[in-house]
C-alpha positions as CSV (number, residue, x, y, z in Angstrom):
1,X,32.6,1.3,-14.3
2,X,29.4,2.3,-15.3
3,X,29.7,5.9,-13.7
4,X,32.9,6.2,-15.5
5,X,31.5,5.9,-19.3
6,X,28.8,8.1,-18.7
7,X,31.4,10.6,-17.8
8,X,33.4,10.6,-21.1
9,X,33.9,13.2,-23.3
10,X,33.1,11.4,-26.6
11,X,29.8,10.0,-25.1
12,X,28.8,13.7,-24.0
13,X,29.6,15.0,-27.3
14,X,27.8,12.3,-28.8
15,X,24.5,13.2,-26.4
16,X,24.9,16.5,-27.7
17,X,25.6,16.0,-31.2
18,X,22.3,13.4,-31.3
19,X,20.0,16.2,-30.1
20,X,21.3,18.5,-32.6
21,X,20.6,16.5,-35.3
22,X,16.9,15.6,-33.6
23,X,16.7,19.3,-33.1
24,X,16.8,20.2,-36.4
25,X,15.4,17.2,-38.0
26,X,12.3,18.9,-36.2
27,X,12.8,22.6,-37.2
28,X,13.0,21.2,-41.0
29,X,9.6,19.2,-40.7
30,X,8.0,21.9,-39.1
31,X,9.2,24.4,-42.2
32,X,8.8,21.8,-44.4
33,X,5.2,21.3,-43.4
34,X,4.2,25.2,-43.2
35,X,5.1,25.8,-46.8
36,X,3.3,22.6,-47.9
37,X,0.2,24.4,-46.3
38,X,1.4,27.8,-47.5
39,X,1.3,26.1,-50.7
40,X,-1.9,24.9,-50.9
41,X,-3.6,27.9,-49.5
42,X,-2.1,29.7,-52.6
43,X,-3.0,27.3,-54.8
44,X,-6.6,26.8,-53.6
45,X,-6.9,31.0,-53.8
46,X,-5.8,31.1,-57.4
47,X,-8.6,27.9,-58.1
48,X,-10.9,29.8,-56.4
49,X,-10.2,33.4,-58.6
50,X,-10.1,31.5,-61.8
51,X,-13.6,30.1,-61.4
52,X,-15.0,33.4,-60.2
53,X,-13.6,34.6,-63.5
54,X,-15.0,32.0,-65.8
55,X,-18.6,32.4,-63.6
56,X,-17.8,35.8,-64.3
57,X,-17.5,36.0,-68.3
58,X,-20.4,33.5,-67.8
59,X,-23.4,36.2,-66.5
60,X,-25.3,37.4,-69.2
61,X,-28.6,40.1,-68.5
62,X,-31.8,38.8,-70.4
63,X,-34.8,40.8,-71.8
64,X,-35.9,41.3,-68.4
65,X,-32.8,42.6,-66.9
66,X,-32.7,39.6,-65.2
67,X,-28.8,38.2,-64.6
68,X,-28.4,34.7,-66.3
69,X,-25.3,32.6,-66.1
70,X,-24.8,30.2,-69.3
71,X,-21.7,27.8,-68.9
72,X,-20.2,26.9,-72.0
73,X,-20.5,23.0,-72.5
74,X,-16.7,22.8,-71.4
75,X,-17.2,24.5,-68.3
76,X,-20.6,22.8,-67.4
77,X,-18.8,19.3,-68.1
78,X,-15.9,20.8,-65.3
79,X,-18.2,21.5,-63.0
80,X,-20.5,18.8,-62.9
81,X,-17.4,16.1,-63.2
82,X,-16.8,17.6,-59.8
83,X,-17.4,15.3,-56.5
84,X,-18.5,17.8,-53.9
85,X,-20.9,20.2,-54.0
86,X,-20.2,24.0,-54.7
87,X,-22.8,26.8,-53.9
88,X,-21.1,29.9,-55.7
89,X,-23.1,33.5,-55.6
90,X,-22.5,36.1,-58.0
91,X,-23.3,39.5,-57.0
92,X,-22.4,42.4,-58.8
């Protein structure tokens, strides 16, 4: 009896039809999960050029020729509020 069921059609197609649907359960995770990194990648690139451009407008060349940076009170707060520790360099 038992070799007879696993035999029928509809439980074949029902096999099948399963690992479809587990198939591409997987393939959407997987593209789901890439463009949740791709996403934060992007993000975390356009953080990282809008600080270089507010260091940026904050270098200012003393008496001495020497390069100062003076954050505004705003940006000072930012940074500080801030729980890990940058090191940024400006060059140039």
């Amino acid at each position: 009896m038992r070799a007879g069921r696993l035999r029928s059609l509809q439980l074949r197609l029902a096999i099948r039809l399963a690992l479809v649907y587990v198939a591409a359960t997987a393939v959407m995770v997987g593209v789901l999960v890439f463009r949740a990194y791709d996403t934060a990648e992007t993000l975390n690139d356009r953080e990282l050029s809008r600080r270089a451009e507010d260091l940026g407008r904050s270098v200012s060349v003393d008496d001495q020729g020497n390069l100062r940076v003076r954050l505004s009170p705003r940006l000072a707060a930012a940074y500080a509020a801030g729980t890990e520790a940058d090191i940024y360099a400006i060059r140039g």
